[in-house]
DSSP file (Angstrom, degrees, kcal/mol; ACC not computed):
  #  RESIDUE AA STRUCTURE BP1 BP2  ACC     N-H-->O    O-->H-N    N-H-->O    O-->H-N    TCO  KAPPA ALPHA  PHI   PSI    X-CA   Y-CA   Z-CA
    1    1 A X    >>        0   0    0      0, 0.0     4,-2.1     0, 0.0     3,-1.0   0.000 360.0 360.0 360.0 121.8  184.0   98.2   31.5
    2    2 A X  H 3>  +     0   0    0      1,-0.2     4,-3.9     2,-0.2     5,-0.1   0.845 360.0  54.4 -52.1 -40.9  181.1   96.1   30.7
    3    3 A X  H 3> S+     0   0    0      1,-0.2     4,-1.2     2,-0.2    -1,-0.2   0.648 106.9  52.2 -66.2 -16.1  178.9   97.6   33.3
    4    4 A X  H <4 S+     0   0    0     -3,-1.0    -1,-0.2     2,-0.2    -2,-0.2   0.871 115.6  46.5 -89.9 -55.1  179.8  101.2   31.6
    5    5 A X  H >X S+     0   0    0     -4,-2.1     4,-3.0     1,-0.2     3,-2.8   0.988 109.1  53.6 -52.8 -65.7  178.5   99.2   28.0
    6    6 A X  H 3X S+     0   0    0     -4,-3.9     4,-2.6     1,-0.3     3,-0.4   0.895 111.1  37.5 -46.1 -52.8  175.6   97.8   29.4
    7    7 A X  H 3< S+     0   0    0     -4,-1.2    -1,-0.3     2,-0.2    -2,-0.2   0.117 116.9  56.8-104.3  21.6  173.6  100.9   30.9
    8    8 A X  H <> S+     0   0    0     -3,-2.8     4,-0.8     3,-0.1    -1,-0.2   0.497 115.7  38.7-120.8 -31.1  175.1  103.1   27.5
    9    9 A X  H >X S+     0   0    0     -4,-3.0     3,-1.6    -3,-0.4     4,-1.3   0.956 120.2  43.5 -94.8 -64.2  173.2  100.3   25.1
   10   10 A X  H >X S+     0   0    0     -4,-2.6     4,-1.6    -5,-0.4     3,-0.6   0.882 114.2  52.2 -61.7 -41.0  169.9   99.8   27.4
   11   11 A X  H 34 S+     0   0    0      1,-0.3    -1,-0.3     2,-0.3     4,-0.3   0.572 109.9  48.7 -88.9 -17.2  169.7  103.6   27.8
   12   12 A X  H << S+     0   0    0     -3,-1.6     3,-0.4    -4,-0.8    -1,-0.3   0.626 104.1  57.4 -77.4 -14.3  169.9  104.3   23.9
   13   13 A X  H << S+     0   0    0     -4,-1.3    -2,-0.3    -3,-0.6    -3,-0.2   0.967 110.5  46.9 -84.8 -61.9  167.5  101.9   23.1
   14   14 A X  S  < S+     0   0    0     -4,-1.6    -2,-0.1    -5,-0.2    -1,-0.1   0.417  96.4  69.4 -97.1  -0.5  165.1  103.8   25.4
   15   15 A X  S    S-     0   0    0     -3,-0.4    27,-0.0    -4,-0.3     3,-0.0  -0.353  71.0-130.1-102.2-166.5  165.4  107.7   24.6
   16   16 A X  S    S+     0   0    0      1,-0.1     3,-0.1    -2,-0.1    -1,-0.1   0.153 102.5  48.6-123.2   2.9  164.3  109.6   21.8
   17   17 A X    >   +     0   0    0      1,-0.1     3,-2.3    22,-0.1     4,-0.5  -0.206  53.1 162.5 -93.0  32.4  167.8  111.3   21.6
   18   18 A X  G >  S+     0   0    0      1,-0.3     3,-0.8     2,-0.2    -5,-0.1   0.748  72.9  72.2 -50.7 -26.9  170.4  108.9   21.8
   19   19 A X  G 3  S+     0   0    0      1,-0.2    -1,-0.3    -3,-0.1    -7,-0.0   0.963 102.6  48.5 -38.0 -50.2  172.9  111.4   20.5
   20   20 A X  G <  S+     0   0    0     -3,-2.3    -1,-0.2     2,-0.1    -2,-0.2   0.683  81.5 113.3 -67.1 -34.2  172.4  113.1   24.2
   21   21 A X    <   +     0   0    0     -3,-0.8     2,-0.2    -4,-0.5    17,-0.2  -0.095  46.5 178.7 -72.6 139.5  172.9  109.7   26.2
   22   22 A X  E     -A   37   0A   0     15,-1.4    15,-2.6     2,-0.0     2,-0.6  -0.908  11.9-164.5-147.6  96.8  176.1  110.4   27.9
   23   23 A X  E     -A   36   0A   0     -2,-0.2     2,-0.4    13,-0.2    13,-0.2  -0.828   8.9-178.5-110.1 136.6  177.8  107.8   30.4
   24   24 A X  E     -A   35   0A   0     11,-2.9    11,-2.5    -2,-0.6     2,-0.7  -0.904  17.4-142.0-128.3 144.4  180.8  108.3   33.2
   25   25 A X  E     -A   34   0A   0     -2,-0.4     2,-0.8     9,-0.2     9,-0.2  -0.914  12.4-175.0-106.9 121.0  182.5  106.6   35.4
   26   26 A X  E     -A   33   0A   0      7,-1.7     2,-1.3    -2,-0.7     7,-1.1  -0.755  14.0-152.1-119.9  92.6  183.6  107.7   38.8
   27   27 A X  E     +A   32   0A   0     -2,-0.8     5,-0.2     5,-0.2     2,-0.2  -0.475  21.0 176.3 -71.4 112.0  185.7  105.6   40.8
   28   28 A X  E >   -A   31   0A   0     -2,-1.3     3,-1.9     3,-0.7    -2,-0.0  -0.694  41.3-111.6-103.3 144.3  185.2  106.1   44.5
   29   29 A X  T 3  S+     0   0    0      1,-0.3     3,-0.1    -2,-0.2    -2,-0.0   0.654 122.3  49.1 -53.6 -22.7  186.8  104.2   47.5
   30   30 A X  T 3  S-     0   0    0      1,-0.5     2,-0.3    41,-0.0    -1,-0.3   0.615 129.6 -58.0 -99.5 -37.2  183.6  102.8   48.4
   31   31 A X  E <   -A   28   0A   0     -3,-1.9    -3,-0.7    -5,-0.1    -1,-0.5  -0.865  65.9 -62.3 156.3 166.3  182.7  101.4   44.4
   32   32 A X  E     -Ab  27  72A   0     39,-1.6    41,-1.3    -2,-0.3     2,-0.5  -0.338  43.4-155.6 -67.3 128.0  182.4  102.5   41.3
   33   33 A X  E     -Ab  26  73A   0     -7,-1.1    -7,-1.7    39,-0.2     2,-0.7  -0.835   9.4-152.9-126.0 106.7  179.4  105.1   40.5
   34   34 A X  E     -Ab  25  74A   0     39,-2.9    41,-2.2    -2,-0.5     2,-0.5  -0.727   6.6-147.3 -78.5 126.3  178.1  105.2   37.0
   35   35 A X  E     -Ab  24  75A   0    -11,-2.5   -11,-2.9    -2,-0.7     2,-0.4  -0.964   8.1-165.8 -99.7 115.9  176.6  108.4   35.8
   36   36 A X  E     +Ab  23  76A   0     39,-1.8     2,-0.7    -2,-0.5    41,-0.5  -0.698  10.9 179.8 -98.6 105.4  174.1  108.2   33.5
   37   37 A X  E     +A   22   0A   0    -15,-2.6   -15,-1.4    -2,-0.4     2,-0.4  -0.819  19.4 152.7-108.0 122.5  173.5  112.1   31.8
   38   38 A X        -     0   0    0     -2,-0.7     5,-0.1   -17,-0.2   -17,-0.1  -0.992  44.5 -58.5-144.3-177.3  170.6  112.2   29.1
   39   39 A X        -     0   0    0     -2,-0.4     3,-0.3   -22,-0.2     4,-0.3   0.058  37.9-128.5 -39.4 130.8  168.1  114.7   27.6
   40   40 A X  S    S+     0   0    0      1,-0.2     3,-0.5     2,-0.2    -1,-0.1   0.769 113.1  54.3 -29.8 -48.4  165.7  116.5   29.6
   41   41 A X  S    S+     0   0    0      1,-0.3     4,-0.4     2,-0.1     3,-0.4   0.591 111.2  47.3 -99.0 -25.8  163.1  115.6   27.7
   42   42 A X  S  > S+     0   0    0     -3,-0.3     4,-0.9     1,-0.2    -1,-0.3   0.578  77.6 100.4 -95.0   0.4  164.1  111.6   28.1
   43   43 A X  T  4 S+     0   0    0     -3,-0.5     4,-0.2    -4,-0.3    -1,-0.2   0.488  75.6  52.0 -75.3   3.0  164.5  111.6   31.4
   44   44 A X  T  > S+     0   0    0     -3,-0.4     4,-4.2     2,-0.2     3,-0.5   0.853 108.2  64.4-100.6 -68.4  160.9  110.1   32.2
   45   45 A X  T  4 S+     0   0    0     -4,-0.4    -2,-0.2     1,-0.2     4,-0.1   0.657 106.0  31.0  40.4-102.7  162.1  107.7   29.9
   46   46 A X  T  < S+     0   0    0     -4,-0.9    -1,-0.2     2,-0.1    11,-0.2   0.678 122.3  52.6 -82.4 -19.7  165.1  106.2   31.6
   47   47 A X  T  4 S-     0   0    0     -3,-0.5     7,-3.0    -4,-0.2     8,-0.3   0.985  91.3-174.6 -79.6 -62.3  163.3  106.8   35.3
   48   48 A X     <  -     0   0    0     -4,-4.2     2,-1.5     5,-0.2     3,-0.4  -0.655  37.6 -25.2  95.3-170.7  160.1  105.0   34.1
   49   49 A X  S    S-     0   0    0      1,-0.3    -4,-0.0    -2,-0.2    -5,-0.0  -0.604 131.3 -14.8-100.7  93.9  156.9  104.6   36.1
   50   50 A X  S    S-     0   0    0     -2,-1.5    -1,-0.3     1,-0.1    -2,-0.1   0.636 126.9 -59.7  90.3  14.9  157.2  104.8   39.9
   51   51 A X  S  > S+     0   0    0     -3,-0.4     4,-2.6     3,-0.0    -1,-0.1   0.558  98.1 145.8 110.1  -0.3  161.1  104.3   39.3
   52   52 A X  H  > S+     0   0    0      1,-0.3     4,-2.4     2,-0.2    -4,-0.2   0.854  72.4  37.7-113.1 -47.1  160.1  100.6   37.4
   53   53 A X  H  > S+     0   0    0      2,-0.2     4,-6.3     1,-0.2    -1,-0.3   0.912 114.8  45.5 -67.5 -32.3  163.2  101.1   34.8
   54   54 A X  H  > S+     0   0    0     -7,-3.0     4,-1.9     1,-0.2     3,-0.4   0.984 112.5  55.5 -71.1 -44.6  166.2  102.6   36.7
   55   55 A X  H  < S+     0   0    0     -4,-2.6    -1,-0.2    -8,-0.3    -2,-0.2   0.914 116.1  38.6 -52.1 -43.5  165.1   99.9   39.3
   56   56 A X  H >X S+     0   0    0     -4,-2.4     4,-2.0     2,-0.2     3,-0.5   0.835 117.8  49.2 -21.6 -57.2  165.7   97.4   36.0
   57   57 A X  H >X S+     0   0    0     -4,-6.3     4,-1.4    -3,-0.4     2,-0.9   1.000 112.8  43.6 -75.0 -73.5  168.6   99.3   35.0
   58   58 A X  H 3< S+     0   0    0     -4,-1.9     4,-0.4     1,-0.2    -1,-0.2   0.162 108.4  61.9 -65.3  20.2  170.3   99.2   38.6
   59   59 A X  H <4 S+     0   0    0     -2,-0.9    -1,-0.2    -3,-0.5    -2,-0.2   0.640 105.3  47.7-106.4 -43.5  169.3   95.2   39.0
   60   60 A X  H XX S+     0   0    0     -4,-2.0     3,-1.6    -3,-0.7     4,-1.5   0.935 102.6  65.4 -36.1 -59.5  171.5   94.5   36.0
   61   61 A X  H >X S+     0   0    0     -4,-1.4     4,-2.7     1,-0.3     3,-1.5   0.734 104.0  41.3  -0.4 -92.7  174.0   96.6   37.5
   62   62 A X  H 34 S+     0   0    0      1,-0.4    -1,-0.3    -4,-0.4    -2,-0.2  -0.054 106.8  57.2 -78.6  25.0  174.6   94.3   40.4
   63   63 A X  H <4 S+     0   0    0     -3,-1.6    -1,-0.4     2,-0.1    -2,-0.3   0.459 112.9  46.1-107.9 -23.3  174.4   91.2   38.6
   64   64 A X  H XX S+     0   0    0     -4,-1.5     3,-2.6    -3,-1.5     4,-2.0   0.976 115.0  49.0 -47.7 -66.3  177.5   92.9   36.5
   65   65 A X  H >X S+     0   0    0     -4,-2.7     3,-3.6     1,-0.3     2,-2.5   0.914 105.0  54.1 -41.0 -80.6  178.9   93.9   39.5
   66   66 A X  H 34 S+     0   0    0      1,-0.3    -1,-0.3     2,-0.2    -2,-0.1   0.372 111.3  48.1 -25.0   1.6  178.7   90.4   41.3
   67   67 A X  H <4 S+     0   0    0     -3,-2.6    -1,-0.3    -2,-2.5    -2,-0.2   0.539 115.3  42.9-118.7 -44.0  180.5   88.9   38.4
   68   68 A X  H << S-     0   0    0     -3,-3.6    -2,-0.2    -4,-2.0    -3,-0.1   0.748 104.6-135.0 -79.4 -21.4  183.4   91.7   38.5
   69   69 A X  S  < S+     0   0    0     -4,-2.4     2,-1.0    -5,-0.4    -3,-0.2   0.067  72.0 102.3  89.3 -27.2  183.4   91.4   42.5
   70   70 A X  S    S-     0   0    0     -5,-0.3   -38,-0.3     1,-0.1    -1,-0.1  -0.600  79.3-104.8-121.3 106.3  183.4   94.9   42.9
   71   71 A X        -     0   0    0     -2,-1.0   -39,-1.6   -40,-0.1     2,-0.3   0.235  36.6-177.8 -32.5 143.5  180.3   97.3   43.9
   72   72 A X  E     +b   32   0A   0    -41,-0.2     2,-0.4   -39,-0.1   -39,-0.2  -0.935   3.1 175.5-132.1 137.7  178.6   99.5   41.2
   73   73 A X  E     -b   33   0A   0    -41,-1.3   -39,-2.9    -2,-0.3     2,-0.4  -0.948  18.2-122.1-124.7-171.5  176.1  101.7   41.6
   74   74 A X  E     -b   34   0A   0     -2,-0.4     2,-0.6   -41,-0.2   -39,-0.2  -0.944  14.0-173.0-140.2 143.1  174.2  104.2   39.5
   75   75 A X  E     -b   35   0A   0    -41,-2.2   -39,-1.8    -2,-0.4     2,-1.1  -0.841  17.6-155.5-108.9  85.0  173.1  108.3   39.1
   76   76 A X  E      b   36   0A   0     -2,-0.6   -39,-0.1   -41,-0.2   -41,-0.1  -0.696 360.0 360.0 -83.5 113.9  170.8  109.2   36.5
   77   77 A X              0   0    0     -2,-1.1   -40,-0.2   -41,-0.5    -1,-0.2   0.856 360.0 360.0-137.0 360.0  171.2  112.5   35.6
């Protein structure tokens, strides 16, 4: 899944652990929910300031999605 690719490449590029970076997929009747698992210690990280990256990270998202048709969202934890 591309969407699966994408938020497993942005989200190593941004910790200081990438071993830890851990991505899942859970399909649900409703859409697809990617789970995003890293280090404690990165999680600041991935969130960003006032939310500024996961909102980044979950804008890609739905421009993946909108190309696949099919709703996406995403869970960091």
């Amino acid at each position: 899944m591309a969407a699966k690719d994408l938020v497993e490449y942005v989200a190593r590029s941004l910790v200081d652990h990438p071993d830890a970076v851990r991505v899942e997929v859970v399909r649900e009747p409703e859409g697809t929910v990617i789970e995003l698992h890293v280090a404690e210690d990165d999680m600041g990280k991935v969130i960003g300031r006032n939310g500024s990256v996961a909102k980044a990270l979950r804008t890609l998202l739905k421009v993946t999605a909108a190309r696949d048709g099919e709703p996406v969202s995403l869970e960091i934890l």
